[in-house]
VODRENKE-632877 format. One record per residue (C-alpha): residue number from 1; x, y, z. Coordinates in Angstrom, 2 decimals. Layout:
<dofis>
+-----+---------+---------+---------+
| pos |      c1 |      c2 |      c3 |
+-----+---------+---------+---------+
| NUM |       X |       Y |       Z |
...
+-----+---------+---------+---------+
</dofis>
This chain:
<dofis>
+-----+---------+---------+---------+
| pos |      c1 |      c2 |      c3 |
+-----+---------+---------+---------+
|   1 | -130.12 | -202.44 |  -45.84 |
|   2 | -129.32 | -200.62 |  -42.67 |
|   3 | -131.05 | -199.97 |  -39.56 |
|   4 | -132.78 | -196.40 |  -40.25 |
|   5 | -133.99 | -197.21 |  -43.62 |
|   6 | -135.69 | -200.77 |  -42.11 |
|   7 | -137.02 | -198.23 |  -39.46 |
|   8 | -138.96 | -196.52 |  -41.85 |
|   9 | -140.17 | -198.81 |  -44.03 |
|  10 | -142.02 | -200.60 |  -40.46 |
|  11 | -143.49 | -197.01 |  -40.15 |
|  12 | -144.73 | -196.63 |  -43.02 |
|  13 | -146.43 | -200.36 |  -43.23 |
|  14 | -147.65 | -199.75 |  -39.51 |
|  15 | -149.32 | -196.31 |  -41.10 |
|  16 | -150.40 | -198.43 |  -43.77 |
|  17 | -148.29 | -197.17 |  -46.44 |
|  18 | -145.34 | -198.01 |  -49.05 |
|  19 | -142.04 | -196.36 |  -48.14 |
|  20 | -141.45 | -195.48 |  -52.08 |
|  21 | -138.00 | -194.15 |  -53.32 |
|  22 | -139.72 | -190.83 |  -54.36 |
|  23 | -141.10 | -190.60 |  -50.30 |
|  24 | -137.73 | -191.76 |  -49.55 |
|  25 | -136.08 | -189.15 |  -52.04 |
|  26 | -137.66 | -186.25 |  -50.76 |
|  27 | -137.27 | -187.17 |  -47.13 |
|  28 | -133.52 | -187.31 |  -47.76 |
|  29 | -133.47 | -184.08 |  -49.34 |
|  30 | -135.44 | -182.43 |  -46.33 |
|  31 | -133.28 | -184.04 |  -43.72 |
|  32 | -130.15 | -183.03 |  -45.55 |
|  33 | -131.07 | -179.40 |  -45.94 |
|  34 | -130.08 | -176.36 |  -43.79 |
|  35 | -132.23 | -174.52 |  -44.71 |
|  36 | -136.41 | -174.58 |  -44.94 |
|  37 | -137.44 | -175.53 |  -48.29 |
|  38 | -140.91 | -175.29 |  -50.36 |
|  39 | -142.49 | -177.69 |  -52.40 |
|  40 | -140.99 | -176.05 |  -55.86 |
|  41 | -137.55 | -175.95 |  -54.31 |
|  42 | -137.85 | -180.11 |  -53.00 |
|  43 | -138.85 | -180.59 |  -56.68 |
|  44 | -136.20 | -179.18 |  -58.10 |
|  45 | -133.42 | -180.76 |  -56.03 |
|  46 | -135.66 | -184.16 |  -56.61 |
|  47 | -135.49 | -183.35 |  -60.33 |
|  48 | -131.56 | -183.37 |  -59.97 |
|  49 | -131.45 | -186.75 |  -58.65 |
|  50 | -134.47 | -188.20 |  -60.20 |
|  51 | -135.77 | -186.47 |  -63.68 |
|  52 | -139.07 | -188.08 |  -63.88 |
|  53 | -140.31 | -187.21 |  -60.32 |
|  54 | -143.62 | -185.04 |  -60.93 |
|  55 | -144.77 | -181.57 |  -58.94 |
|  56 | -147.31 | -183.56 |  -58.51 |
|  57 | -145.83 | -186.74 |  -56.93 |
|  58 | -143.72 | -184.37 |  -54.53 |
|  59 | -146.86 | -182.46 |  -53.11 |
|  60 | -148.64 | -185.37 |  -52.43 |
|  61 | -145.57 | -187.60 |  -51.16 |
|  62 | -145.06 | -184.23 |  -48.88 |
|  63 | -148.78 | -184.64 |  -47.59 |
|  64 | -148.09 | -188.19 |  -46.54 |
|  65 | -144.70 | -187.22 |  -44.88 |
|  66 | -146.65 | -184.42 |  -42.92 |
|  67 | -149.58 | -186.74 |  -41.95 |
|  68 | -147.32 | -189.45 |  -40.95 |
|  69 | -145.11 | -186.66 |  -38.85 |
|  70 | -142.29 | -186.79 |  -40.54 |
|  71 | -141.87 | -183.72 |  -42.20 |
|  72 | -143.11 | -180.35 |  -40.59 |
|  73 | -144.98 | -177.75 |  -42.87 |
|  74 | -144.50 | -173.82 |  -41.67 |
|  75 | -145.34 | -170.69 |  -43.05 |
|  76 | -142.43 | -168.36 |  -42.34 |
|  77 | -144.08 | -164.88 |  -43.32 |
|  78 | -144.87 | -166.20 |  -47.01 |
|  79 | -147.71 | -166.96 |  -48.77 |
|  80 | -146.44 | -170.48 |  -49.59 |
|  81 | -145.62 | -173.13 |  -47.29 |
|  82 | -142.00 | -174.24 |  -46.25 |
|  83 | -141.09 | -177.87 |  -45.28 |
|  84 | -138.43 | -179.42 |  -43.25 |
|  85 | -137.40 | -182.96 |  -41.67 |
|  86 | -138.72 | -183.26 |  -37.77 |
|  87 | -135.63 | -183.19 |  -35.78 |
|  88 | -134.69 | -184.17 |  -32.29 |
|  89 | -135.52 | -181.74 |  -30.10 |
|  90 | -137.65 | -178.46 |  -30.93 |
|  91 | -136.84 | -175.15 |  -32.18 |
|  92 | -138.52 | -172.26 |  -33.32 |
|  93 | -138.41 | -169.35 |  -36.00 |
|  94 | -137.97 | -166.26 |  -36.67 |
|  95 | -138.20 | -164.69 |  -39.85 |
|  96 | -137.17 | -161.63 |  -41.67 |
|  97 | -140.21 | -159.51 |  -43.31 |
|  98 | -137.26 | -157.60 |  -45.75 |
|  99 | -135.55 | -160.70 |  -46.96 |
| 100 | -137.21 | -163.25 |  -46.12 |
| 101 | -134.04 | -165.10 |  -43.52 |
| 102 | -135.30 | -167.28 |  -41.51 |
| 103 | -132.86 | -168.17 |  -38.21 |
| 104 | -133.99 | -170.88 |  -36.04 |
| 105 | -133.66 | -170.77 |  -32.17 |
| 106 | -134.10 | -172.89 |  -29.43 |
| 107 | -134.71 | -171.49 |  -25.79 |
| 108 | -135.73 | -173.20 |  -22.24 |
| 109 | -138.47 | -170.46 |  -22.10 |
| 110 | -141.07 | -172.33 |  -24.02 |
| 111 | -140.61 | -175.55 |  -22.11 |
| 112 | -141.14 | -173.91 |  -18.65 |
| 113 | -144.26 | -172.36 |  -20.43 |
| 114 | -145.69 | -175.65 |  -21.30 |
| 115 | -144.59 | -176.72 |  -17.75 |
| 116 | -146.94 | -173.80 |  -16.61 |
| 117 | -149.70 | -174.07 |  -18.29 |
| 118 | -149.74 | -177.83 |  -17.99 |
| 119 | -149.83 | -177.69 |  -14.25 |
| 120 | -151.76 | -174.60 |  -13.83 |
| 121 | -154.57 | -175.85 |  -16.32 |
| 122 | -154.08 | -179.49 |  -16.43 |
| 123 | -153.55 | -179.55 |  -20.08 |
| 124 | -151.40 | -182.07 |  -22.05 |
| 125 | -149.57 | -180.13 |  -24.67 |
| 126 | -148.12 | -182.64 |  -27.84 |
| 127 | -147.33 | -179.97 |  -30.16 |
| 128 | -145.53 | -176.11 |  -29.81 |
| 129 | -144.87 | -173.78 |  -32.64 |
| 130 | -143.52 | -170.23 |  -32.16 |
| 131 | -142.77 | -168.17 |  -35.21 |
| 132 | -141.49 | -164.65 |  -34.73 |
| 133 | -141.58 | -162.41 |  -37.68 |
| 134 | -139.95 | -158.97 |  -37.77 |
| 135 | -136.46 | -157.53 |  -39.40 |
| 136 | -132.93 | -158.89 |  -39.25 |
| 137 | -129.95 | -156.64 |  -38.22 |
| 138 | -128.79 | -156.10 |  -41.99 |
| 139 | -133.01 | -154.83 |  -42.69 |
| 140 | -133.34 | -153.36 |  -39.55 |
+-----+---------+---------+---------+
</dofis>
């Protein structure tokens, strides 16, 4: 077994949990996407690799994977919710209110923001989301 999946199994039994292959399934599938997916698009790539998964078992295993910070949940201009892996280092989004694109930017803007605010307010800021909505150059 190597070192990343041992990793996550001591998270999940520190959270109190059970790293199961479904939780493990759709983890992989969310860190192995480029793009942002929802809960009926994880279930049907889990379907592909597993046919007896359940809508079911993949909302709730994506509700653990959100709790335990795994897995971010966004709403990109849609009524339903898109999920993707937590990566390294933060970005944000922007997304297209014609079809729907959603391009994902970093920039040193938001950090010196949160250095700001931080110092001029004396808060301690753990989380940042920024999503920009508006058209792309092909709706504009």
């Amino acid at each position: 077994m190597d070192e990343t999946r041992d990793h996550l199994r001591d998270t999940f039994r520190a959270a109190g949990r059970r790293l199961t292959s479904q939780r493990r399934l759709i983890l992989d599938l969310l860190q192995e996407s480029d793009e942002h997916l929802d809960a009926e698009m994880v279930y049907d790539r889990a379907r592909a690799r597993d046919a007896g998964i359940s809508l079911a078992t993949v909302y709730r295993a994506l509700a653990v994977l959100k709790e335990m910070g795994l897995v971010e949940e966004h709403r990109l201009g849609e009524e339903h919710c898109h999920y993707e892996a937590v990566g390294d280092g933060p970005h944000y989004h922007f997304s297209c209110l014609g079809c729907g694109k959603v391009i994902e930017f970093d920039t040193p803007l938001v950090a010196q923001i949160q250095r700001e605010l931080s110092e001029r307010d004396g808060v301690s800021i753990i989380g940042t989301h920024l999503h920009l909505s508006g058209y792309c150059a092909e709706c504009q």
